[in-house]
Residue frames relative to the residue before (quaternion, step in Angstrom):
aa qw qx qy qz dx dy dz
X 1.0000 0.0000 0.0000 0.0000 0.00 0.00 0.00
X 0.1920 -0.8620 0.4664 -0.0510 3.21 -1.13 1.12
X 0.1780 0.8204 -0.5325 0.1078 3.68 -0.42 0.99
X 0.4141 -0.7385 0.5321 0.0009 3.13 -1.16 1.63
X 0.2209 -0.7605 0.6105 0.0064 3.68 -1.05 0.73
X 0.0795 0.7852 -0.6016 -0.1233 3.64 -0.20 0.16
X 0.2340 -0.7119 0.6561 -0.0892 3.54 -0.81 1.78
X 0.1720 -0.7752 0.6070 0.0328 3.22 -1.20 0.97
X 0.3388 -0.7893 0.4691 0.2053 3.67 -0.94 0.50
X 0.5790 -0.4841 0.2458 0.6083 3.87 -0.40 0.33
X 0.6409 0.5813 -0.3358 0.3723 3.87 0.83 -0.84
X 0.6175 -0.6312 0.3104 0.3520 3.55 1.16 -0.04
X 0.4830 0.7687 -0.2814 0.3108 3.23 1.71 -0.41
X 0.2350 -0.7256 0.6123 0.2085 3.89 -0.23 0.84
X 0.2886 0.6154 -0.7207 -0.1363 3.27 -1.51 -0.08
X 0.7042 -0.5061 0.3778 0.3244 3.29 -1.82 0.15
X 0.0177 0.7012 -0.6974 -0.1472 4.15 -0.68 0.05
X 0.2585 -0.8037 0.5355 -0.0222 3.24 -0.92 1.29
X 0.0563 0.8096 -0.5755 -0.1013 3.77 -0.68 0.29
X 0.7514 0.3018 -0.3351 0.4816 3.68 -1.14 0.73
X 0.8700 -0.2300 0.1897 0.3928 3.85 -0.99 0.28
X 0.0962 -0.7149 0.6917 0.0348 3.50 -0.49 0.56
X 0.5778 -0.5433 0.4292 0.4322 3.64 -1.19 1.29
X 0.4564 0.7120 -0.4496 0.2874 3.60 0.23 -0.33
X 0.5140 0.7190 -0.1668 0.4369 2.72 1.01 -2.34
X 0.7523 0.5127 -0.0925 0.4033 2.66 -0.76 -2.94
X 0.8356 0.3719 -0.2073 0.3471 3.94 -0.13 -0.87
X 0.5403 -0.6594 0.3644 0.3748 3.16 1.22 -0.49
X 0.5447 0.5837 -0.3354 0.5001 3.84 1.33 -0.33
X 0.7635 -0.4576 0.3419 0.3014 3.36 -1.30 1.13
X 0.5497 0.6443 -0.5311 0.0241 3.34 -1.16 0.45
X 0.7878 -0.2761 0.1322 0.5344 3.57 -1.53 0.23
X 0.7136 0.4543 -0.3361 0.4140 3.64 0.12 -1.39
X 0.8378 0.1776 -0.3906 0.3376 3.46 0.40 -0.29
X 0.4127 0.6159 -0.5033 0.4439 3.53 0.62 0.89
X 0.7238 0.3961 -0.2976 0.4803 3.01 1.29 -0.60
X 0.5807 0.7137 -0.3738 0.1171 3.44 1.13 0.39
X 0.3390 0.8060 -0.2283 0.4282 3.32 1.89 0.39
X 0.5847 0.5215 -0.0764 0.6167 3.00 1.56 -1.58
X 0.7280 0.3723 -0.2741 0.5062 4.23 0.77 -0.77
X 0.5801 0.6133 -0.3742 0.3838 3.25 1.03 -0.08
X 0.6960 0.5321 -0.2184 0.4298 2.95 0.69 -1.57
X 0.5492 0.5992 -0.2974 0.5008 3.81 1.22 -1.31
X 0.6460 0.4938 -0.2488 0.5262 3.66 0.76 -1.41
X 0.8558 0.3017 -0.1842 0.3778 3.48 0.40 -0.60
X 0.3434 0.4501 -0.4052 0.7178 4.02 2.13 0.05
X 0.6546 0.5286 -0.3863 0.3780 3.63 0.17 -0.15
X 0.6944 0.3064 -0.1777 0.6264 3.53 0.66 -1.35
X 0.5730 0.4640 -0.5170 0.4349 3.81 0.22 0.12
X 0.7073 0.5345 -0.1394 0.4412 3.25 0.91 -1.33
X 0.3328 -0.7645 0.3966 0.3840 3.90 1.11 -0.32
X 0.4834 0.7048 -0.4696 0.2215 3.27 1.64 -0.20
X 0.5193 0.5658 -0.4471 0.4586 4.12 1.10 -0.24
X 0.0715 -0.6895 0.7126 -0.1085 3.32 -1.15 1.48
X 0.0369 -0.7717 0.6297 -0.0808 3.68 -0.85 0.82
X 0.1624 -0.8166 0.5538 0.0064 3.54 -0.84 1.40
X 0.1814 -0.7493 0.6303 0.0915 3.40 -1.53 0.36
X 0.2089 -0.7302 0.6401 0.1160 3.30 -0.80 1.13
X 0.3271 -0.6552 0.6765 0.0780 3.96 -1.03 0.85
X 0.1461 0.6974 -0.6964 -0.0856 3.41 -0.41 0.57
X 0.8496 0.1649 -0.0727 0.4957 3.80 -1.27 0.83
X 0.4646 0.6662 -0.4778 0.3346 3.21 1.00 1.33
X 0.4290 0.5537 -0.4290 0.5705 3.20 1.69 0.62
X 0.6568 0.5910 -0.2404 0.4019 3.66 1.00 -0.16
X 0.4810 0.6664 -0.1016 0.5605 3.11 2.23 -0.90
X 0.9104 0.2804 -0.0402 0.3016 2.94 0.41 -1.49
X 0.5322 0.4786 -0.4010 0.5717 3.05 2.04 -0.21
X 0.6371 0.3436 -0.4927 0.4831 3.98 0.83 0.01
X 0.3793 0.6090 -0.5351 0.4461 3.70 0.44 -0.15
X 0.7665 0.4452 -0.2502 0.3895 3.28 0.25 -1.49
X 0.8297 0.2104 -0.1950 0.4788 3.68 0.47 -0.79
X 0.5214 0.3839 -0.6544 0.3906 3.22 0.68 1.10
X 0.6424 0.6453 -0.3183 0.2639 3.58 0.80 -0.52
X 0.6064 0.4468 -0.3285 0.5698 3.01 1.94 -1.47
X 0.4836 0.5786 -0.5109 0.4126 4.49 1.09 -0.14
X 0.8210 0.4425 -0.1957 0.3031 3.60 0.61 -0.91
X 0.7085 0.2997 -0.3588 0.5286 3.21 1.34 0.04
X 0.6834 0.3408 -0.5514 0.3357 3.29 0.78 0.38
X 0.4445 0.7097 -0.4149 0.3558 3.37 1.23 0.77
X 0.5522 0.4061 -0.2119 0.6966 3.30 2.12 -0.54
X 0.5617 0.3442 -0.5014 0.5609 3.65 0.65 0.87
X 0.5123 0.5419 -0.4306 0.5085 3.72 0.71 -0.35
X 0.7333 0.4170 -0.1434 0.5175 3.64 0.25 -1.48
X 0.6821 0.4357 -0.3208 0.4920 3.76 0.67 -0.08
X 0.5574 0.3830 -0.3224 0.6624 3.91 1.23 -0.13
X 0.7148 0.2758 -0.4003 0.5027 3.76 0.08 -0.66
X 0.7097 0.2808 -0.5379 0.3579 4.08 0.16 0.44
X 0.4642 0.7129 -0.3585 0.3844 3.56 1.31 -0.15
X 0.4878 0.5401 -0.2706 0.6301 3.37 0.96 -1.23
X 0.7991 0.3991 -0.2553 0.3701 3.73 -0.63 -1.51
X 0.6987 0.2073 -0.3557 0.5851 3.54 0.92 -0.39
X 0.4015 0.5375 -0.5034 0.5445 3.95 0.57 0.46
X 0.7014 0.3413 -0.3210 0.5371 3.48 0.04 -1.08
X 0.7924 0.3888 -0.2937 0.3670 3.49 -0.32 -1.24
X 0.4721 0.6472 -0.3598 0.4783 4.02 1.03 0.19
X 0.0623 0.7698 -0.6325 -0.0586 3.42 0.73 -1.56
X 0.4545 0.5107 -0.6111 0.3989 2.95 0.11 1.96
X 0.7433 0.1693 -0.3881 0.5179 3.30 -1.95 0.48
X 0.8409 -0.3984 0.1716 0.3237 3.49 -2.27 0.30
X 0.4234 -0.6186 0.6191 0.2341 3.86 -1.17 0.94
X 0.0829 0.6123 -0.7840 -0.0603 2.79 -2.01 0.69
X 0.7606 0.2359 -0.0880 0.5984 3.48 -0.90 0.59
X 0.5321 -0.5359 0.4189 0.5042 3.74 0.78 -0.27
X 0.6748 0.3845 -0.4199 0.4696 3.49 0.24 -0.22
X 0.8463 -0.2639 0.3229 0.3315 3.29 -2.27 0.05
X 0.2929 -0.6857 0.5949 0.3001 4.22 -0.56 -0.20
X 0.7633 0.3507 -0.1873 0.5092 3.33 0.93 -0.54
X 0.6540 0.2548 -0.4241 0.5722 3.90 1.12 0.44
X 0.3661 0.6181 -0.4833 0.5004 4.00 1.32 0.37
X 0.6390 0.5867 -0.2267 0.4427 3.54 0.74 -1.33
X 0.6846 0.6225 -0.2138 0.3132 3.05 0.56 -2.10
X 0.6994 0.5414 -0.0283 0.4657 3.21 1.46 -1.75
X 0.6741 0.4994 -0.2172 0.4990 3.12 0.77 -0.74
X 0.6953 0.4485 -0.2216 0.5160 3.51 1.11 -1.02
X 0.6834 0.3319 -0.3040 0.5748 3.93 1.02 -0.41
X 0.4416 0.5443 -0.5106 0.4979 3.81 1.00 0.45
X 0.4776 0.6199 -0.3478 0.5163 3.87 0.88 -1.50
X 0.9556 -0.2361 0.0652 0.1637 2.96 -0.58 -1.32
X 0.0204 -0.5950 0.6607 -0.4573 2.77 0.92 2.80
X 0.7939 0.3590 -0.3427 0.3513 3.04 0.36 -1.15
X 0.2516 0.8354 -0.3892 0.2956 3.62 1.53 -0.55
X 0.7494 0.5718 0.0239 0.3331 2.35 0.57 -2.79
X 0.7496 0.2647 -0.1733 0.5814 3.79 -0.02 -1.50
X 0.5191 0.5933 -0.4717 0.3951 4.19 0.84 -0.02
X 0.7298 0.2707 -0.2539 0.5742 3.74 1.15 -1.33
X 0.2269 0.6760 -0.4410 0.5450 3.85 1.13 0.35
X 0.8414 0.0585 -0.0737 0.5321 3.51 -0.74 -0.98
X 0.8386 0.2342 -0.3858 0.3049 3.62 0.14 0.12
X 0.3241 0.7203 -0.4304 0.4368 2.81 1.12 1.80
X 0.4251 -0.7201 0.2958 0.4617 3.12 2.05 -0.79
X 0.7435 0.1652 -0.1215 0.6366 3.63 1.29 -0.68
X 0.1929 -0.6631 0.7115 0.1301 3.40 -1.28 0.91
């Protein structure tokens, strides 16, 4: 990246002050900027010793990120609450304990029934989001 300054002297003379690579540079052929790159180090580096080196980041569309971040994350754990009732139940059911209904357990019938609800809950607000 290149940016150009034009700096004048009391005599009226313009000339150019340049910062970042000069095609020179960029190509590989001698020039000022890279003689002077010994000298920008060192600064770069009396700098970071010094805390005086500050470096920014601009985020563009990280409010877009983070609100899908969010709803895939808040999709996945209440998928791993789904999947935590439907093995409960199964080891309910497979026990055959407390009161029968239908022959099975009442409380892994439930279990099932209640992580059916809201799978289907689930892959309902899923698809009528538009993207799965």
């Amino acid at each position: 990246m290149r940016s150009s300054v034009k700096m004048s002297s009391d005599h009226g003379v313009h000339r150019d002050v340049t910062s970042g690579p000069s095609e020179g540079a960029r190509s590989g052929c001698g020039s000022p900027s890279r003689r002077s790159l010994p000298r920008d180090l060192a600064e770069l580096t009396r700098k970071a010793r010094t805390d005086g080196l500050q470096i920014q980041f601009i985020h563009r569309n990280i409010d877009y990120f983070i609100h899908e971040m969010d709803r895939a994350s808040n999709r996945l754990s209440f998928a791993i609450v789904i999947a935590a009732i439907v093995i409960g139940s199964a080891v309910v059911v497979h026990a055959g304990i407390g009161p029968h209904a239908f022959g099975y357990p009442s409380l892994g019938l439930a279990g099932f029934v209640a992580a059916g609800i809201l799978g289907i809950g689930l892959a309902v607000g899923i698809l009528r989001s538009g993207r799965l």
